[in-house]
NURO-575509 format. One record per atom (N, C-alpha, C): residue number from 1; atom name; x, y, z. Coordinates in pm, 1 decimal, decimal comma, padded with zeros to 6 digits. Layout:
N
REC  NUM  CA  X  Y  Z
...
***
This chain:
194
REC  1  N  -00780,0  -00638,4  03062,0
REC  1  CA  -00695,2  -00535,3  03002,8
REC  1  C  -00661,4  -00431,4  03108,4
REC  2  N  -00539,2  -00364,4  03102,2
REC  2  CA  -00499,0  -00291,4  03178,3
REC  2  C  -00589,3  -00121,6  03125,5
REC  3  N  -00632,3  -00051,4  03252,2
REC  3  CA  -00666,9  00040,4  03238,4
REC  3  C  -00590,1  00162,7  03242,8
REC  4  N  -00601,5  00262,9  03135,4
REC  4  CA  -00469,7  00377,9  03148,9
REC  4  C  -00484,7  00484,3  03151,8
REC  5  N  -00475,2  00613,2  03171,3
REC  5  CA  -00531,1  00735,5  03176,6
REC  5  C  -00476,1  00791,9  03034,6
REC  6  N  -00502,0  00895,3  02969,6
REC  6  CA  -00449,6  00945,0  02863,3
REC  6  C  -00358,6  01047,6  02894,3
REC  7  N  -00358,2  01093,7  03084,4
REC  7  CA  -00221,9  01209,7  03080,0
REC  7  C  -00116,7  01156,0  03071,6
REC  8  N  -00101,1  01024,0  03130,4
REC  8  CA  00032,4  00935,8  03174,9
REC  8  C  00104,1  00913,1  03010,2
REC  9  N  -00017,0  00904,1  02922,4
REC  9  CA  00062,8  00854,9  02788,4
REC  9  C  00068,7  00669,9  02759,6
REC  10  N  00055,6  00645,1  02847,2
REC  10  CA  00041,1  00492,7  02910,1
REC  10  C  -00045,2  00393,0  02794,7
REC  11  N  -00042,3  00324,0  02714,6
REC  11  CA  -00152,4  00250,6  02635,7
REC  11  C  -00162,4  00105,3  02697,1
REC  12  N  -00307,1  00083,1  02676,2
REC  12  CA  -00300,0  -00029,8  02741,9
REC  12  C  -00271,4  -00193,9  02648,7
REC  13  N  -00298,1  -00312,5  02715,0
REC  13  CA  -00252,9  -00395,1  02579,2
REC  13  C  -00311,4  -00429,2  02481,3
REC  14  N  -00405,2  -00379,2  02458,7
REC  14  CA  -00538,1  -00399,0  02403,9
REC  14  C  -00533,0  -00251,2  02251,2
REC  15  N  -00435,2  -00171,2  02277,9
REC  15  CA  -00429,5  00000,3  02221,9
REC  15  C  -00569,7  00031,9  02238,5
REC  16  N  -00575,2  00089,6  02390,7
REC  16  CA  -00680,5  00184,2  02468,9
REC  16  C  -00630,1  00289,6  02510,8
REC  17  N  -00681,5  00407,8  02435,2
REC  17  CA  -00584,2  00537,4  02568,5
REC  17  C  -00697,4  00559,3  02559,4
REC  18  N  -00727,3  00629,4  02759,4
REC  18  CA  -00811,5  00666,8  02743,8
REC  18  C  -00942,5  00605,0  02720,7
REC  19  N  -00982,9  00469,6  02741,4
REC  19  CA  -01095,4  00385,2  02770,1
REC  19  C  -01116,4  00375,4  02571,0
REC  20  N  -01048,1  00436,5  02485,8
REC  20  CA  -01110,9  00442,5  02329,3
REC  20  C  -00984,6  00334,5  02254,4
REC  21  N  -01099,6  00234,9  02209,9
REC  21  CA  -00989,8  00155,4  02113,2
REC  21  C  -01015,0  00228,5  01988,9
REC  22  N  -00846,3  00178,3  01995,3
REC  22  CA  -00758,8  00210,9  01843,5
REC  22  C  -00722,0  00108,3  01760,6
REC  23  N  -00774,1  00054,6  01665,4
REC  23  CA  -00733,1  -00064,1  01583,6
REC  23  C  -00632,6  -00080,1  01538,6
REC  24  N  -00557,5  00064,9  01479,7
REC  24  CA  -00427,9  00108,6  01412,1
REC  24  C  -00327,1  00055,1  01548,2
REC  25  N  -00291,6  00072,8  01658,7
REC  25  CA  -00227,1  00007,8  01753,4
REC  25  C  -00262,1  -00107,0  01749,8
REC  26  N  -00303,9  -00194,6  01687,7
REC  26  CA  -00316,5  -00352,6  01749,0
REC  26  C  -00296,3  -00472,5  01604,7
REC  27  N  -00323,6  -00574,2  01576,2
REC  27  CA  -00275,4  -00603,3  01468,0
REC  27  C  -00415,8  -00706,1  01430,2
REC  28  N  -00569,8  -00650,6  01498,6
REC  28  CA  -00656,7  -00749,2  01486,5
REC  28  C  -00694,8  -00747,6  01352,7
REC  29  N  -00651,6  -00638,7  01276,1
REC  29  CA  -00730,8  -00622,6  01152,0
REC  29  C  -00686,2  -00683,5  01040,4
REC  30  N  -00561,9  -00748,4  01101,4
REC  30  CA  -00445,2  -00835,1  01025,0
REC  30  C  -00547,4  -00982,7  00964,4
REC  31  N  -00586,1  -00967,5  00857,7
REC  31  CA  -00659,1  -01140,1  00814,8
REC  31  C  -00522,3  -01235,3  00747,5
REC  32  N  -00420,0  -01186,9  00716,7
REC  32  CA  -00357,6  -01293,6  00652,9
REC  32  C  -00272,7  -01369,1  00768,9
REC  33  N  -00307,9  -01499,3  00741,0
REC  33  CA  -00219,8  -01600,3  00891,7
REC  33  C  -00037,7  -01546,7  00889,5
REC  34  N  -00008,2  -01592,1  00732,8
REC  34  CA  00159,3  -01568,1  00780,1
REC  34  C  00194,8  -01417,1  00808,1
REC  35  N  00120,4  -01333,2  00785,6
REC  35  CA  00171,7  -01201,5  00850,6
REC  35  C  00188,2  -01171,4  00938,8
REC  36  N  00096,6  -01217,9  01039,2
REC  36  CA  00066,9  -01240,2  01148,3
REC  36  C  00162,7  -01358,4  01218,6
REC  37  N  00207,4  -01449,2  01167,1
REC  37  CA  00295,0  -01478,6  01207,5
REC  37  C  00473,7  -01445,1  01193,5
REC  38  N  00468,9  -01373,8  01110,0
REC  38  CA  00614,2  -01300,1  01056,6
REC  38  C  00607,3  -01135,8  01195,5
REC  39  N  00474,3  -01102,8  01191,0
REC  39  CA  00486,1  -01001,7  01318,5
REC  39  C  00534,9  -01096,9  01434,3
REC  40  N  00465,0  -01215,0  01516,0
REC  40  CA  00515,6  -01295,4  01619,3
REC  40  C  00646,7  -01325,5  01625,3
REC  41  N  00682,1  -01346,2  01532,3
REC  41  CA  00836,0  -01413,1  01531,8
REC  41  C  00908,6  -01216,9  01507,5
REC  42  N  00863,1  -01139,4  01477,8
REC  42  CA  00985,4  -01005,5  01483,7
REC  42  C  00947,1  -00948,0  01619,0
REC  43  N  00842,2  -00995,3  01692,8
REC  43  CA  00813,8  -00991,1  01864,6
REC  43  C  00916,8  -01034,9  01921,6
REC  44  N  00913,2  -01161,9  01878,9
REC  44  CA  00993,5  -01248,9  01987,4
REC  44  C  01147,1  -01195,4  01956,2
REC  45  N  01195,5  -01199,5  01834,4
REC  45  CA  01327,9  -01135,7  01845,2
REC  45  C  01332,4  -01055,9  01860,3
REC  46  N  01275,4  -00938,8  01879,2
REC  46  CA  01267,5  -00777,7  01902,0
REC  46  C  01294,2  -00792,3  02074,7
REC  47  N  01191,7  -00861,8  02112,9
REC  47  CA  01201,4  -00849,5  02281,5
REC  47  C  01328,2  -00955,2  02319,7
REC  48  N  01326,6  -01068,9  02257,1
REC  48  CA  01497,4  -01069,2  02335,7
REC  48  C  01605,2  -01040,0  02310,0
REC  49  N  01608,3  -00941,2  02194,6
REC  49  CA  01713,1  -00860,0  02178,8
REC  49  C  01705,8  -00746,0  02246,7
REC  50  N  01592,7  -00710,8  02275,9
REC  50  CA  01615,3  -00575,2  02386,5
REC  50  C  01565,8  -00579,2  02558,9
REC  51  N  01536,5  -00746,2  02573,1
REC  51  CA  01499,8  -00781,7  02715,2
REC  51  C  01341,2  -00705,0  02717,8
REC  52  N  01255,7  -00751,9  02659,5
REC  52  CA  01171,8  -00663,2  02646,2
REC  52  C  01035,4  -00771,2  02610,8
REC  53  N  00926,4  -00731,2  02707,1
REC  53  CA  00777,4  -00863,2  02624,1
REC  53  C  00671,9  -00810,7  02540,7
REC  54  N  00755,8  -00795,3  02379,7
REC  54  CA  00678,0  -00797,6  02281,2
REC  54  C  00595,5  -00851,6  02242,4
REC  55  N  00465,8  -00806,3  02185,9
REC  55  CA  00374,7  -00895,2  02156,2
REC  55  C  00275,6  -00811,1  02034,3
REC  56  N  00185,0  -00881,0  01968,0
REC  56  CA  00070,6  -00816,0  01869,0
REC  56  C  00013,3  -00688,4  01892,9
REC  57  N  -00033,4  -00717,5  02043,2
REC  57  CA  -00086,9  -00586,7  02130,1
REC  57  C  -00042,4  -00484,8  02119,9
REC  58  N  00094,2  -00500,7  02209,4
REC  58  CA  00202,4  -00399,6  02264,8
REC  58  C  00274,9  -00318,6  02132,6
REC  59  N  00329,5  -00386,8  02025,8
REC  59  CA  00455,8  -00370,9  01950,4
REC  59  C  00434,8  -00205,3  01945,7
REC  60  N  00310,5  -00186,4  01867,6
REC  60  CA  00340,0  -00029,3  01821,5
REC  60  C  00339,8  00085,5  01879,9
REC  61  N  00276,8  00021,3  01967,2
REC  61  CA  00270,5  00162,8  02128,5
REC  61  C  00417,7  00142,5  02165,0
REC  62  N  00461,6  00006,7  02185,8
REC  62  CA  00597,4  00048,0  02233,7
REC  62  C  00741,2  00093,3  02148,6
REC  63  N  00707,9  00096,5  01999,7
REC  63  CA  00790,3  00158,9  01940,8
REC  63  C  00765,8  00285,1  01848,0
REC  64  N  00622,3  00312,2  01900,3
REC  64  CA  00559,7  00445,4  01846,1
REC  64  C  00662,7  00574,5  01851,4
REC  65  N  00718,4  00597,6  01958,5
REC  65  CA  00803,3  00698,2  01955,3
REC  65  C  00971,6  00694,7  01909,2
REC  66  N  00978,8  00549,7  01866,1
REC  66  CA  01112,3  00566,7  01780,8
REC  66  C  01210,7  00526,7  01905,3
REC  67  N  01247,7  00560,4  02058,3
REC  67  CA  01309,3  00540,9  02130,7
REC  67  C  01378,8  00390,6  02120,2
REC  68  N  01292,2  00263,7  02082,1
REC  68  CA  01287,8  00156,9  02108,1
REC  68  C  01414,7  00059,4  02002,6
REC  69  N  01307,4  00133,9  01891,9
REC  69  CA  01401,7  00081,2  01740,2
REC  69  C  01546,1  00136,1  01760,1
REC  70  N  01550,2  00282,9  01846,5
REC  70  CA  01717,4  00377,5  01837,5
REC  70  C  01750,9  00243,8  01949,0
REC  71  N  01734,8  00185,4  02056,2
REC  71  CA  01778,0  00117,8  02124,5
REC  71  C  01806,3  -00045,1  02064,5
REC  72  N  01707,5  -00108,5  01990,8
REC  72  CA  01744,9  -00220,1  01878,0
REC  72  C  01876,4  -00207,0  01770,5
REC  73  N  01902,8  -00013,8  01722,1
REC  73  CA  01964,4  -00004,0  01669,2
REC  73  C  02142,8  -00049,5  01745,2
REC  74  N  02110,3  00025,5  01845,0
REC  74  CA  02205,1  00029,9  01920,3
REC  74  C  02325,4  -00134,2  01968,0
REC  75  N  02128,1  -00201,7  01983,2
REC  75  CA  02207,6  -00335,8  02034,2
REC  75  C  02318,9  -00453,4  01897,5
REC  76  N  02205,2  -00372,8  01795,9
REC  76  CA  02211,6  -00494,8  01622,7
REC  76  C  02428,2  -00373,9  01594,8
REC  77  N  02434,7  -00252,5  01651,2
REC  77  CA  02567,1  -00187,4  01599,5
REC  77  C  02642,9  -00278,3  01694,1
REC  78  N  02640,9  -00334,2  01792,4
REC  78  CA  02719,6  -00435,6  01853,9
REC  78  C  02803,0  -00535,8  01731,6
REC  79  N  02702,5  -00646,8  01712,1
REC  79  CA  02717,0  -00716,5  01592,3
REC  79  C  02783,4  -00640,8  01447,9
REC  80  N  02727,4  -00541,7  01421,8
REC  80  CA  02784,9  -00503,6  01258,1
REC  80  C  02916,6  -00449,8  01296,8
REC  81  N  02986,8  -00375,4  01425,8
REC  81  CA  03098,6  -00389,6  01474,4
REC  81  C  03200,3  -00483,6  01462,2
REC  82  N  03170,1  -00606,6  01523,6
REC  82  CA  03218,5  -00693,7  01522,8
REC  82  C  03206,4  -00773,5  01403,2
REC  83  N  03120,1  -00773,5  01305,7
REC  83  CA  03121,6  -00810,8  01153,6
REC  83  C  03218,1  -00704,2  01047,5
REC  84  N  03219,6  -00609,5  01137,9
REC  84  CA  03307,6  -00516,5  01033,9
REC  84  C  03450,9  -00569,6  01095,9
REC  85  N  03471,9  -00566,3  01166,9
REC  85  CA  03638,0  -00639,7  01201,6
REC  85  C  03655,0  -00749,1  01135,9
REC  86  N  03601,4  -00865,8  01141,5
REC  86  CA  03624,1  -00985,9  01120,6
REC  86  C  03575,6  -01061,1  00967,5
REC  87  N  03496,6  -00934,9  00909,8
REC  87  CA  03481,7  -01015,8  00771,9
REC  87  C  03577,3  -00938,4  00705,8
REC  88  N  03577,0  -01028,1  00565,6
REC  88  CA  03656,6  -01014,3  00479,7
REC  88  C  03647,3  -00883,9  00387,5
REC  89  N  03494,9  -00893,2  00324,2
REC  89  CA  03504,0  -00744,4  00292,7
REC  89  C  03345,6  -00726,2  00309,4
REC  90  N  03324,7  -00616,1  00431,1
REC  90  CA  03212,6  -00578,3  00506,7
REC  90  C  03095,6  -00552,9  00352,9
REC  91  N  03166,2  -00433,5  00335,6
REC  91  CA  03107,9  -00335,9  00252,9
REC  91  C  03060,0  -00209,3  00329,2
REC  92  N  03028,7  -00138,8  00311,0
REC  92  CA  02951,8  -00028,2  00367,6
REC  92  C  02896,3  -00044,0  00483,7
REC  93  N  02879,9  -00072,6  00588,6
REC  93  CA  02780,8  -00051,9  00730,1
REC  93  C  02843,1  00076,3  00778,5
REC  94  N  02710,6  00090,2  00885,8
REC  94  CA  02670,2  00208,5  00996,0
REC  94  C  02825,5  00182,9  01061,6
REC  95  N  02843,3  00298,1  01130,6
REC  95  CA  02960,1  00356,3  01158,2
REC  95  C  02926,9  00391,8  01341,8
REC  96  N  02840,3  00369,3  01357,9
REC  96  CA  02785,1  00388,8  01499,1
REC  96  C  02624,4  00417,6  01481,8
REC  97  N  02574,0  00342,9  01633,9
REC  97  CA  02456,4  00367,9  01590,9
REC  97  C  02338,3  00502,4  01630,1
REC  98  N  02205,8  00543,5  01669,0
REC  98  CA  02150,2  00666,6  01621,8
REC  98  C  02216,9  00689,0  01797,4
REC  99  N  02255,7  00802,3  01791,6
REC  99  CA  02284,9  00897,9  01930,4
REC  99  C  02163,0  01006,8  01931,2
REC  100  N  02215,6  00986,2  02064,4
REC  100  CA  02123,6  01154,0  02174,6
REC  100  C  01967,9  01137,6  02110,1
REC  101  N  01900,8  01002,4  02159,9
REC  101  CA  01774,6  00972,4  02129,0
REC  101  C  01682,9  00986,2  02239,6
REC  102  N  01549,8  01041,7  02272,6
REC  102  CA  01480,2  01028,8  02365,1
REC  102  C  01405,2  00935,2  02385,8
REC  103  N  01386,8  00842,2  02498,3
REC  103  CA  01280,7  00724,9  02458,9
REC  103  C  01190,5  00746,9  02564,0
REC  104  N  01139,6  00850,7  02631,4
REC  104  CA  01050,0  00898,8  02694,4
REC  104  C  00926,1  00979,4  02607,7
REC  105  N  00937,6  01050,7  02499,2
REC  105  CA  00938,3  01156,4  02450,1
REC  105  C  00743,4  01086,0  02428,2
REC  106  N  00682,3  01161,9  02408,9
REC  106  CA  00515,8  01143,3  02338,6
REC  106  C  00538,7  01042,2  02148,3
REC  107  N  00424,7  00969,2  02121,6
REC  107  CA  00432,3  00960,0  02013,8
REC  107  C  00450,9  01025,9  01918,2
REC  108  N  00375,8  01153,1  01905,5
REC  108  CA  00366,2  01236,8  01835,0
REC  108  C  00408,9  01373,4  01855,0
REC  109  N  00527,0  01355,6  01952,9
REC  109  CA  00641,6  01479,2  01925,0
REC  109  C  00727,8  01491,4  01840,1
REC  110  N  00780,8  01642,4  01828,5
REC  110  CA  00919,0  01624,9  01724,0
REC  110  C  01024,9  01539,2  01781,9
REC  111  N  01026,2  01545,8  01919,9
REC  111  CA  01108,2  01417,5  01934,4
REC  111  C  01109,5  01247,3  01836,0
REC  112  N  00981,7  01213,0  01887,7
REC  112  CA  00983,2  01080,1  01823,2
REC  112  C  01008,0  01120,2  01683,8
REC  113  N  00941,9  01187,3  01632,2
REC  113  CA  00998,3  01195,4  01469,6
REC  113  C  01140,0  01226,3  01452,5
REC  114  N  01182,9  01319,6  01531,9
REC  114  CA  01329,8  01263,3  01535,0
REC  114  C  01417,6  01121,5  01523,7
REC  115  N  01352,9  01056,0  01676,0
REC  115  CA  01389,2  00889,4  01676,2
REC  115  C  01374,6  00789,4  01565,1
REC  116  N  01274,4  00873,6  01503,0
REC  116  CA  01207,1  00721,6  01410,7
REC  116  C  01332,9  00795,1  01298,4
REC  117  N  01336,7  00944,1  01254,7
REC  117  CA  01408,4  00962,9  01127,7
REC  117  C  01583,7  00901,0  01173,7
REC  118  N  01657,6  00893,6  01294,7
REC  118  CA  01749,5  00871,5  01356,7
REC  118  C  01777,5  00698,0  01285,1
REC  119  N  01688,6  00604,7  01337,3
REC  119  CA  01650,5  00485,2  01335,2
REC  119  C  01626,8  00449,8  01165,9
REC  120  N  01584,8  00503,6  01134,6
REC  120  CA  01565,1  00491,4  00920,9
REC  120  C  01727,7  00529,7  00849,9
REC  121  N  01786,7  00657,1  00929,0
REC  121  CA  01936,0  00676,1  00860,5
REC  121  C  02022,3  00611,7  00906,7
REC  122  N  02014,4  00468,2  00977,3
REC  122  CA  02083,1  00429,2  01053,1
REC  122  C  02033,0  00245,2  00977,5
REC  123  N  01905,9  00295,3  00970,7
REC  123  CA  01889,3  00143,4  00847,6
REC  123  C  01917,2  00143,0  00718,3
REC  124  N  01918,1  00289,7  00647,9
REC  124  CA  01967,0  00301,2  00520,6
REC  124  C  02138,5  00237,6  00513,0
REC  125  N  02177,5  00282,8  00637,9
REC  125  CA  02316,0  00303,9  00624,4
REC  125  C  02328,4  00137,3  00637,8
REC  126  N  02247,6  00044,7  00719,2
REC  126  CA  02276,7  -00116,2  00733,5
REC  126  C  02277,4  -00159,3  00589,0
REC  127  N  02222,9  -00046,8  00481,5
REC  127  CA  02196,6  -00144,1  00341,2
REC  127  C  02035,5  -00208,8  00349,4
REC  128  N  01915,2  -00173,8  00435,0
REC  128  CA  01812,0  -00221,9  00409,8
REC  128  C  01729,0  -00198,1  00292,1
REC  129  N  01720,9  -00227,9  00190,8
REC  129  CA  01654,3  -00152,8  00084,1
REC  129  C  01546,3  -00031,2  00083,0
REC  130  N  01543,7  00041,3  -00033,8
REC  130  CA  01493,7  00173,9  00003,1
REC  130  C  01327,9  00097,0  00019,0
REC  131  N  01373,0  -00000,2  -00063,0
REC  131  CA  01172,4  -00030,0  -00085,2
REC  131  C  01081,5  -00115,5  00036,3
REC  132  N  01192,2  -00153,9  00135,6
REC  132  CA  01155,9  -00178,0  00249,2
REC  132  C  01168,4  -00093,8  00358,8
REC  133  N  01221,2  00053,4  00349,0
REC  133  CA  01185,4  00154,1  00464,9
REC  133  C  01038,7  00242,7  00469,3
REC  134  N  01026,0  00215,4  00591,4
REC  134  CA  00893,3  00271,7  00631,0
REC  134  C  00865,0  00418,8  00601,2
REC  135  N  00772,7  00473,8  00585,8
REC  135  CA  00775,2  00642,6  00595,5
REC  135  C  00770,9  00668,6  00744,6
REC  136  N  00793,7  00826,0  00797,0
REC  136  CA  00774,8  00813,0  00912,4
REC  136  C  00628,1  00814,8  00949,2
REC  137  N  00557,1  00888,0  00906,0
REC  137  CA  00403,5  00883,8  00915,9
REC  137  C  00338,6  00753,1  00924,5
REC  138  N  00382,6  00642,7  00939,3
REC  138  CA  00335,5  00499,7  00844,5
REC  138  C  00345,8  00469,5  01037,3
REC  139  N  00429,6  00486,9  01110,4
REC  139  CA  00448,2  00499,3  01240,7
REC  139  C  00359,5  00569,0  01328,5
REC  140  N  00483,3  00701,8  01316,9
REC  140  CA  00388,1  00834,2  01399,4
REC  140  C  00233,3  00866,2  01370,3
REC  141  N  00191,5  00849,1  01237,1
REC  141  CA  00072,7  00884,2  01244,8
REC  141  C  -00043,8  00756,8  01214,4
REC  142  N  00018,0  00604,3  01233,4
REC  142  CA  -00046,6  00481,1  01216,4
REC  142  C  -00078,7  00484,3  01113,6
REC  143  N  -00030,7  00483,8  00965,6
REC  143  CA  -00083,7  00503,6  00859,1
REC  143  C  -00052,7  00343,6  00797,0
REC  144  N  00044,3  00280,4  00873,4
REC  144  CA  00076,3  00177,0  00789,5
REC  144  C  00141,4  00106,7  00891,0
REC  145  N  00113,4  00044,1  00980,9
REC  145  CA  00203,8  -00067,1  01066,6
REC  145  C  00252,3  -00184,7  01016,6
REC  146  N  00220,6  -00238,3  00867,6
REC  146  CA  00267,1  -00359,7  00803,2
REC  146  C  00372,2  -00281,5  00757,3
REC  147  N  00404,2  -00175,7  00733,1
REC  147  CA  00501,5  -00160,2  00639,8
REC  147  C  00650,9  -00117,7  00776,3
REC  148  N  00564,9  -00090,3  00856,6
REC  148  CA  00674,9  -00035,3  00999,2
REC  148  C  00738,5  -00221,4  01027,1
REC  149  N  00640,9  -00259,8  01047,3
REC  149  CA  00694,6  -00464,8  01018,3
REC  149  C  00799,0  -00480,2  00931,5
REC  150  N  00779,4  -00426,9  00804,3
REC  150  CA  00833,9  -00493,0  00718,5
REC  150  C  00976,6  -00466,7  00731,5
REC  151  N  01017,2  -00330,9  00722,5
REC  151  CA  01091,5  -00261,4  00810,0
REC  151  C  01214,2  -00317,5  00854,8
REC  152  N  01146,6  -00324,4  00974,3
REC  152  CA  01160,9  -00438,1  01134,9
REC  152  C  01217,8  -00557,1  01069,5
REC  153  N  01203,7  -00594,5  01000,3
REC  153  CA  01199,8  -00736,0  00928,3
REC  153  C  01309,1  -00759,3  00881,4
REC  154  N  01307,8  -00650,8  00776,1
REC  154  CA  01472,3  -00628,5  00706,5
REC  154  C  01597,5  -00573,3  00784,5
REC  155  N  01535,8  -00492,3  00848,1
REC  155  CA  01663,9  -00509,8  00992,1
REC  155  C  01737,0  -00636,8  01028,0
REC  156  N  01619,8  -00682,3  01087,6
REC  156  CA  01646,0  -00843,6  01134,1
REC  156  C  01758,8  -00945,0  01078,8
REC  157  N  01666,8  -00923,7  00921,7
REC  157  CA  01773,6  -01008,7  00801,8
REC  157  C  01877,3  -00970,1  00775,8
REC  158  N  01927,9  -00792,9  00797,2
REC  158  CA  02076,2  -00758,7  00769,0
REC  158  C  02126,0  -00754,9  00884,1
REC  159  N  02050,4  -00726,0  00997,9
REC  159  CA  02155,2  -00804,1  01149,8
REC  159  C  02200,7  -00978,9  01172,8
REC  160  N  02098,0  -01047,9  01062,7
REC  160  CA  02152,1  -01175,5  01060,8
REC  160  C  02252,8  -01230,1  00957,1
REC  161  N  02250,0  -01129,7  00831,2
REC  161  CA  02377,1  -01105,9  00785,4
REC  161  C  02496,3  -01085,4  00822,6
REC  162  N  02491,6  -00996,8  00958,9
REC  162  CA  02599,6  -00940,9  00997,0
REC  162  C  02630,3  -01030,6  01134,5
REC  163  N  02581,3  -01140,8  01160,2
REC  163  CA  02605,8  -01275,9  01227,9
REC  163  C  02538,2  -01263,7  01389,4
REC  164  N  02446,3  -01180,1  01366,9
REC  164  CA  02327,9  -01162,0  01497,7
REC  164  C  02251,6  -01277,6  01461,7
REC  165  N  02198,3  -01316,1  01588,2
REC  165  CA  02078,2  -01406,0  01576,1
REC  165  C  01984,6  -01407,3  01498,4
REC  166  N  01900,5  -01450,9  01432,1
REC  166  CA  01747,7  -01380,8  01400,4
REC  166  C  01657,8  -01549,2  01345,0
REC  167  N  01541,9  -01547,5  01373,9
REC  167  CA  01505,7  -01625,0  01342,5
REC  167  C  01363,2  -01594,3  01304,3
REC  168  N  01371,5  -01480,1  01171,4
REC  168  CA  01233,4  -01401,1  01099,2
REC  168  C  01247,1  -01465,2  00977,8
REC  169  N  01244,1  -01556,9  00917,7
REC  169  CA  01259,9  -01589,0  00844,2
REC  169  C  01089,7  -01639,2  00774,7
REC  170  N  01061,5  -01683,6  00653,6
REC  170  CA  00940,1  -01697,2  00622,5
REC  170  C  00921,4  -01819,4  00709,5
REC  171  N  00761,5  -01887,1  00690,0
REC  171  CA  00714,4  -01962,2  00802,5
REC  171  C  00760,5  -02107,7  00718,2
REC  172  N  00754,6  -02210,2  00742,1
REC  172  CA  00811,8  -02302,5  00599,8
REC  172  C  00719,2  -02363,6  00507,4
REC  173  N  00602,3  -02350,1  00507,4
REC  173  CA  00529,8  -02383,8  00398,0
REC  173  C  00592,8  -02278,6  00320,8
REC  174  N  00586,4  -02170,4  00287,6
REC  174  CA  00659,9  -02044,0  00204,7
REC  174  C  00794,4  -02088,1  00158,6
REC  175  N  00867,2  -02126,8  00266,9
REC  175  CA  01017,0  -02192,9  00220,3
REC  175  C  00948,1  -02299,1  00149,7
REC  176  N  00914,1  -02381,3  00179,7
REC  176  CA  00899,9  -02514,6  00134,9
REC  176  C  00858,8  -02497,8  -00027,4
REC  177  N  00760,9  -02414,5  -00036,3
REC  177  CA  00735,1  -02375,0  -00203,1
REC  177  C  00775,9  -02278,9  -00306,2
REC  178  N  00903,0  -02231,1  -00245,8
REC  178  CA  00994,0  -02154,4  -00344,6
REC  178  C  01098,8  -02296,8  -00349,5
REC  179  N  01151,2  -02371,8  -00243,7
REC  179  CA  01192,6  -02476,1  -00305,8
REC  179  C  01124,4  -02587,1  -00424,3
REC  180  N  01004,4  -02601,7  -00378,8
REC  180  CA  00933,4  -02714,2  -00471,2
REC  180  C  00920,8  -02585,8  -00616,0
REC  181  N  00931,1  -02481,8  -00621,4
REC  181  CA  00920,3  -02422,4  -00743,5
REC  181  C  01098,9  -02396,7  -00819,6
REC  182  N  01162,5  -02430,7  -00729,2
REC  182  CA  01305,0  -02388,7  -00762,5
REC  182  C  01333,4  -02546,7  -00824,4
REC  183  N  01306,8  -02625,0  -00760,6
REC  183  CA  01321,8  -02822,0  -00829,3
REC  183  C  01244,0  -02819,8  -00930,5
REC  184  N  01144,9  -02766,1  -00972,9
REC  184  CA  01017,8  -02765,1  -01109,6
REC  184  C  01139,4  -02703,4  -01175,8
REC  185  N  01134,0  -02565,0  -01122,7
REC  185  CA  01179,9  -02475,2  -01281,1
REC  185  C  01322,2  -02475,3  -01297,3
REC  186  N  01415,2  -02562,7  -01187,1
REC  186  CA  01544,1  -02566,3  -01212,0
REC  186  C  01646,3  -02400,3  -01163,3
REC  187  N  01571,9  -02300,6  -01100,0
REC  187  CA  01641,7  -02201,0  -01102,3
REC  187  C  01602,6  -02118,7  -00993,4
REC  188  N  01670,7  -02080,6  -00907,4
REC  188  CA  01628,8  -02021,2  -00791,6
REC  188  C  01572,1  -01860,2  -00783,3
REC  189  N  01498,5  -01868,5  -00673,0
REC  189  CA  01381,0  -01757,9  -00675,3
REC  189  C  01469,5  -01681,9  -00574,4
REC  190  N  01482,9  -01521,6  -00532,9
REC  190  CA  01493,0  -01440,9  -00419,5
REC  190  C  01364,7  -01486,7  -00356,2
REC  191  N  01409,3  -01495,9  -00251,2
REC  191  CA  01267,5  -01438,6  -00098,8
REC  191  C  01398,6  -01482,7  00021,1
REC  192  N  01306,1  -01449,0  00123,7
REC  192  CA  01348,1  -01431,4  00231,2
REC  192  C  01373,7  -01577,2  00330,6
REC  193  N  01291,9  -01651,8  00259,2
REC  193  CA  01271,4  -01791,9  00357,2
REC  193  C  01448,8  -01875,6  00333,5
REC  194  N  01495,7  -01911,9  00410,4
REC  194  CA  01641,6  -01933,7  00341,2
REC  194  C  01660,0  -02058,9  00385,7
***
């Protein structure tokens, strides 16, 4: 593991500042397999949508201060741009995405709470449901990193709406048994696995 000082701000991959692990930075406490794999797969598209090597370790230190997601936002307003020209009838999307964001700033400055609130009015506006936005505290103050996922997640799915890549989709045993329950009961279920 990389060693980090706590002035630099620096976490290591392990979430060590400062030689002290933090569990809330890391995702070991995670027991369910597909969650854990629905985080891997919003890694992998997270980092090659922003050229970036996401991972279990890293994710929340590196989007702790909101800078990261305003820069995801930035890349996914590319796409809803170009989905707003070319479809038929958009509906409502973001109009540009979060401006004059700091991505230097401490976790727990008014900056980042800025970024992260920047990054949430900018997912409301994609249409992500209210019941999938994160609080900001759930972030800034590690209160809830599954729900900062989940988030993340629904981004994903309305940037793949809007004809971005994404490949977060459930794992396919999950697909596989909303289908085998949709052939039983004759009638299709919402979820995410498509």
């Amino acid at each position: 593991a990389v060693v980090s000082t706590q002035s630099t701000g620096i976490m290591s991959r392990r979430g060590k500042a400062g030689g002290k692990y933090d569990r809330r930075m890391s995702f070991d406490d995670v027991k369910d397999e597909r969650m854990l794999v629905m985080v891997d797969k919003l890694c992998v598209w997270m980092g090659g949508v922003l050229g970036e090597k996401l991972n279990r370790e890293n994710l929340i230190t590196s989007i702790r201060n909101g800078g990261l997601m305003c820069k995801l936002a930035e890349e996914i307003q590319e796409s809803v741009d170009e989905f707003k020209n070319t479809a038929e009838d958009p509906g409502s999307l973001p109009k540009k995405a979060p401006q004059n964001f700091n991505t230097e700033c401490s976790g727990r400055s008014m900056e980042a709470r800025e970024n992260v609130m920047k990054f949430l009015t900018w997912a409301r506006e994609l249409r992500v449901p209210e019941s999938s936005i994160f609080s900001p505290d759930d972030l800034l103050k590690l209160k809830g990193k599954m729900n900062v996922v989940n988030t993340l997640l629904a981004v994903a799915r309305r940037a793949k709406d809007c004809g971005m890549t994404a490949d977060i989709d459930a794992p396919p045993k999950i697909a596989n048994a909303f289908k085998g329950l949709e052939e039983k009961f004759g009638k299709k279920f919402e979820h995410t696995a498509n």
